[in-house]
C-alpha positions, 0 to 999 in steps of 0.5 A: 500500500503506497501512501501519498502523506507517509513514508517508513524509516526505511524510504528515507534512509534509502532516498537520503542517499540520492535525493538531494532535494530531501529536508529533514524536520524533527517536530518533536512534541509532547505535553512535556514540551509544555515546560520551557527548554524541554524541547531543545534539550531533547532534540540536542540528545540524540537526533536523526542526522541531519534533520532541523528542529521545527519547534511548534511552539516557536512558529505560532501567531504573534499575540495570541494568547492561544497556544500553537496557533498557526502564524500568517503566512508571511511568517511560516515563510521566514520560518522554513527559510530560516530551516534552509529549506528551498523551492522544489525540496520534499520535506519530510517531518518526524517525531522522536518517540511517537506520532504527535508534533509531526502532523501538526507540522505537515498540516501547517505546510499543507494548508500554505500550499506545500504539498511534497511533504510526508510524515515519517511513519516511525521514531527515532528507535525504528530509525536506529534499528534499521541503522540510521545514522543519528547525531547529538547538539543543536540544529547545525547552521545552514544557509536560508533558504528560498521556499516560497509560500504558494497559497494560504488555505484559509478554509482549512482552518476553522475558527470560533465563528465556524463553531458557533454556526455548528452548534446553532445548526444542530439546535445547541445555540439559539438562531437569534445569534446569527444576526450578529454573527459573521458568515462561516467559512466554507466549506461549514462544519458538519461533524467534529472529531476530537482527539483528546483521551477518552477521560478528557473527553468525557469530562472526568479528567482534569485540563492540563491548562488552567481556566480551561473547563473539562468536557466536549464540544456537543455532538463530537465524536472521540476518537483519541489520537493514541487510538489510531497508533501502535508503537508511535506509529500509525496502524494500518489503513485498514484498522484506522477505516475500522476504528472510524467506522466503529466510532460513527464516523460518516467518511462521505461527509466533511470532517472538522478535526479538533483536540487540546490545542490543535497538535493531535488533531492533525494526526485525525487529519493525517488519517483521513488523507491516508483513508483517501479524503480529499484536502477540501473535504477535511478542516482543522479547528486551531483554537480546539479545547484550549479555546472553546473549553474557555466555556464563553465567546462574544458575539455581537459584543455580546457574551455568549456561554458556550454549551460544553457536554460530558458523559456525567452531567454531575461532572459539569452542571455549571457550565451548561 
């Protein structure tokens, strides 16, 4: 089975050896990455030779007071220039000890055009058991690069508004509010995965970011992103159909993805590219849990409680 978004340890250490145009980013990530430096330090250990740390939480939007947001494009631009990556290169992002960084970035090169760019189905162990070469410091210095940004896919990604207009469609939030609201992006969400655990889902476990309210996003479909993985990589395409089949997931619909901060709802995304779905057909909503879970928005000028669901209704009474 050839996928177009994924490759094994071993494409890479084959195609490093005549593919000049090949470009390395380790877009390690994890929960632990939360704690300054932890990233750096990481990466500086042992990393696969050659590649450049792309740290999600260095290329963000400037000002936001959400985590990973994804920057504008001018400044992912400098960003990848910065890396040395050059017009015409395939990129190919990797994580150390398991899928989670790595689809966030393919999702952020995707969605401002570059499409030859793959995730590496493997870590940083698959890569030193078939003899991959691995190196320790820094990033070493390169040249700029001169890869251009070549559109700004604004429909992949779904915002607060684009929320709103889903739950006054499924009957959650009044209709009086789209009066005041402004037009929803196309195309409009019509059903959201959430890669959060089952426990942060449900409501039972606590937020790991304070002020962020436990529970979901009513009518969404929890699918953990460790669901569709085995050993840090992602399983078969033939498992992840079923796992979305079994979790009432309709592929013939368009998907909107989501999680605590839009990470490992690139993973969901990552999937549905390998089940076939088309760019258009499948979104990513940026502000996921961290901004929703906020529990309010402003519409109109106007403070609107945003309703949050859990499996027991006992877990969040005062947020509804």
């Amino acid at each position: 089975m050839k996928y177009t978004s994924i490759v094994t340890p071993e494409w890479v250490k084959r195609n490093l050896a005549v593919d000049k145009k090949l470009r390395l980013l380790d877009c390690s990530w994890n929960l632990k990455a939360m704690e300054p430096g932890f990233t750096q330090m990481a990466f500086a250990r042992k990393h696969v030779a050659g590649a450049q740390l792309f740290d999600i939480d260095q290329v963000v939007e400037p000002g936001s007071d959400l985590p990973h947001q994804c920057p504008p494009a001018d400044l992912f631009e400098q960003k990848v220039r910065s890396l040395g990556l050059n017009a015409g290169d395939r990129v190919i992002c990797m994580d150390r000890d398991s899928l989670f960084g790595s689809p966030r970035v393919w999702w952020m090169f995707r969605r401002f055009g570059i499409t030859d760019v793959s995730v590496m189905n493997g870590t940083l162990r698959d890569w030193i058991a078939i003899g991959g070469p691995t190196e320790i410091g820094g990033s070493k210095p390169v040249e700029p690069g001169n890869m251009s940004v070549l559109a700004d896919n604004h429909w992949m990604r779904k915002n607060m508004t684009d929320v709103v207009h889903h739950l006054v469609a499924k009957g959650f939030l009044p209709r009086t509010l789209l009066s005041d609201l402004p037009a929803a992006s196309e195309p409009r969400i019509q059903q959201i995965i959430d890669a959060r655990s089952a426990e942060r889902f449900a409501g039972v476990a606590k937020e790991p970011r304070p002020k962020v309210k436990s529970g979901h996003i009513p009518g969404s479909i929890n699918i953990p992103h460790t669901e569709v993985l085995r050993d840090g990589r992602l399983k078969s395409m033939q498992e992840i159909w079923e796992i979305f089949q079994g979790s009432g997931v309709d592929l013939d619909s368009d998907i909107t993805t989501s999680c605590g901060s839009g990470v490992t709802a690139a993973t969901i995304s990552l999937c549905l590219d390998v089940l076939g779905k088309k760019p258009e057909e499948h979104t990513l909503y940026d502000g996921s849990w961290s901004e929703y879970g906020l529990g309010s928005t402003v519409v109109g000028g106007k403070t609107v409680k945003l309703p949050i669901a859990c499996s027991d209704a006992t877990k969040c009474p005062s947020y509804n």
